[in-house]
Structure formats: structure tokens, C-alpha cells
C-alpha positions, 0 to 999 in steps of 0.5 A: 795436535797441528798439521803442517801442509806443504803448498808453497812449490811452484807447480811447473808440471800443471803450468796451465793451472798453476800460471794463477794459483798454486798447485794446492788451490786447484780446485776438486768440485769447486773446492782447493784441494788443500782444503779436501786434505784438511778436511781428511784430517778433521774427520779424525779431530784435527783441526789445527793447520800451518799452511806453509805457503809460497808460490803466489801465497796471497791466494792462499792468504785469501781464501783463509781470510775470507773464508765465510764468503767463499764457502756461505751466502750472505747478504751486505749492503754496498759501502757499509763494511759491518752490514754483512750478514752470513746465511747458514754455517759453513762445516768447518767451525773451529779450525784454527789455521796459520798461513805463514809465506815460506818462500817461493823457492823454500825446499821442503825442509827449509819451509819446515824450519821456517814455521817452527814458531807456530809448531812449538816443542810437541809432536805433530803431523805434516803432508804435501798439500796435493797428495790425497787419501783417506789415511787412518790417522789414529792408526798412523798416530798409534803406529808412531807412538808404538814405534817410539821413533822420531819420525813415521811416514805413510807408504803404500804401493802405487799403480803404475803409469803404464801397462806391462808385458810378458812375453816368451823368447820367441817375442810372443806376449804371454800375458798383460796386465794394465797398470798393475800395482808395483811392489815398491812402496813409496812415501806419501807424505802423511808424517808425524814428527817429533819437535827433534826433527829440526835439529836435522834440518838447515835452510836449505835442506830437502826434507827427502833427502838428507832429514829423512834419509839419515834417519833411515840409516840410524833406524829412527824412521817408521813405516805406516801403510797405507792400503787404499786410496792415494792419488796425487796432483801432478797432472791435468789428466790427474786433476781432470780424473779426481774431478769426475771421481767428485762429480760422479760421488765416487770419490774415495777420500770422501770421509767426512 
């Protein structure tokens, strides 16, 4: 089954991250964090990845292409291009990954449209390429199969931003609780999809907003929770905290 990974957005909130790479190519322990999600998914066999690029796309062309040199030692002679010899094995053998350039200003449902080619007439998976968690993908494959919907998304309840605080009339708090897990769930992306999705979606479209919302309203939509750890990049002081959580062997999306 393929996954498709959205990593062609411009990144305007991380500007002093993403003046040189996009988003997706930021680096967790010295490796882009698109490749922790595709490793997240390979714990569970799959391995099969379209990489819907954009925002500067040649980088992430770059990294698949020279892959062995970016992830092995090797040793080459200078001049002779087939002298190159690789030390070791990189962890990855096997993963079978299109990167197609979708546009540096595609909305999420037109870059979607756009890779059909290489999604073809099956079901398949699909998330934001920075967004991480450890997701139980059987169960989230189970749960879709089970619901028989053309679509399921991943939820969960995120903590929030800020502490909150009660207090009496007389204006004396009552109690406090630091960023509290809210009661909403919200979506994390982690989709699977039938190949009928692309008849809800047009160039422009915003795979939020009308896709995902009529399918809402005709109950064609299901819902896999998702309890444990997510975090997504959208911040330098989240990028600087998903790196300690990796230098400090703490990290929770680490399965594999």
C-alpha cells in the first residue's frame, strides 16, 4: 500500500529554518524529519512512499537521490564516478520512493490530485510530512477497513499551548493546570483513503476544507484515535524540543 506525505508548503512559520529547505527537511538528530515519519511507517511494512514536493523540491529530490551518501560511508576516488564503494548498509533497503514536484504554492487537495498517476485505482495512506507519531497503523488500517467509509483520519486531543485558570467571582483562582489536554480532538493527518477520493477534488482544492468536510456531512468519514504521542513542527522552540527528546533517547515516536 503507498503512503503519500505532503512536503511541499512554504513553511512561513519556521522562515529561519525554511529560508533553505522545506519544512519536511528539518532536521531531528541529524536527520529530516519526513524521513522519521516514513520510518514510522516502515515499522509496520510500509514502504512504498509519494513524496508531494514543492517549496524548494530539489532538496528533497537530493536526498532520495543520493541517499546511499547521505546515510553511509563510503569510500571514491576523485574523477572516477564508478569507483565509489559504500561501507555498511543503510536501514532503509527497500523503500521504493517517488518524489513528484507538485507546485510551491499547490493547496493540499490539488497536490493530491497531481500524484494520482503514481497512486493508481487502490486504497492507500496519506499525512503531512511534519506531523509525528507513533500511530498504530494496522489498527488505523483495521478501523478503516471495518467502517467501510471512503475515508478515515487520525485524531487525538492536544495539550494546550497555554495554562488554565479558574477562579471564583471574587477574582481568586481556584486552581491551575499547565497545559491541560483540551476536549476537542482534532485531526492529525495519518488518512487512509480510497482511490474515490479524487473525484472530490479539483486544482485548487483544500483537502480540509470542502473534500474532507462533505464527506462529513454524507457520513462517509471515519475517525481512528490516536491516544499517545503527536507533535507537530510548526515552531523553532517545537523543533528545538523534538531534538532534545532525540538526543536525550526520549523520544516517543521512536519504534523502530
Amino acid at each position: 500500500m503507498k503512503v503519500v506525505i505532503f512536503a511541499g508548503g512554504l513553511g512561513t512559520r519556521m522562515r529561519e529554518e525554511t529560508e533553505f529547505r522545506p519544512k519536511p527537511m528539518i532536521e531531528i538528530g541529524g536527520r529530516p524529519v519526513l524521513w522519521h515519519i516514513m520510518k514510522v511507517y516502515a515499522k509496520f511494512g510500509f514502504n512504498e512512499f509519494v513524496v508531494c514536493a514543492g517549496y524548494k523540491s530539489h532538496v528533497i529530490k537530493g536526498f532520495f537521490q543520493d541517499y546511499a551518501s547521505h546515510s553511509q560511508d563510503f569510500t571514491t576516488t576523485l574523477g572516477d564516478s564508478d569507483s565509489t564503494v559504500f561501507h555498511g548498509e543503510n536501514g532503509e533497503q527497500g523503500w521504493k520512493v517517488t518524489v513528484a514536484d507538485t507546485g510551491p504554492t499547490t493547496q493540499t487537495g490539488g497536490r493530491l490530485l497531481k500524484v494520482q498517476q503514481y497512486i493508481g485505482d487502490e486504497t492507500f495512506m496519506c499525512t503531512y510530512g511534519d506531523g509525528i507519531a507513533p500511530v498504530n497503523l494496522p489498527e488505523l488500517l483495521d478501523t478503516h477497513e471495518r467502517s467501510k467509509k471512503l475515508a478515515t483520519m487520525t485524531v487525538t486531543r492536544q495539550h494546550s499551548r497555554f495554562g488554565v485558570v479558574q477562579m471564583d467571582s471574587e477574582g481568586i483562582v481556584s486552581s491551575f493546570r499547565e497545559k491541560p489536554l483540551v476536549k476537542d480532538l482534532i485531526s492529525i493527518g495519518f488518512f487512509v483513503f480510497e482511490p474515490g477520493i479524487f473525484q472530490l477534488l479539483g486544482e485548487d482544492s483544500v483537502l480540509e476544507n470542502e473534500p474532507l468536510q462533505n464527506l462529513a456531512h454524507s457520513k462517509d468519514l471515519a475517525a481512528y484515535r490516536h491516544d499517545g504521542f503527536w507533535q507537530p513542527m510548526d515552531t523553532y522552540r517545537e523543533f528545538i524540543d523534538l531534538n532534545a527528546l532525540w538526543e536525550a533517547d526520549k523520544a516517543p515516536w521512536k519504534i523502530w
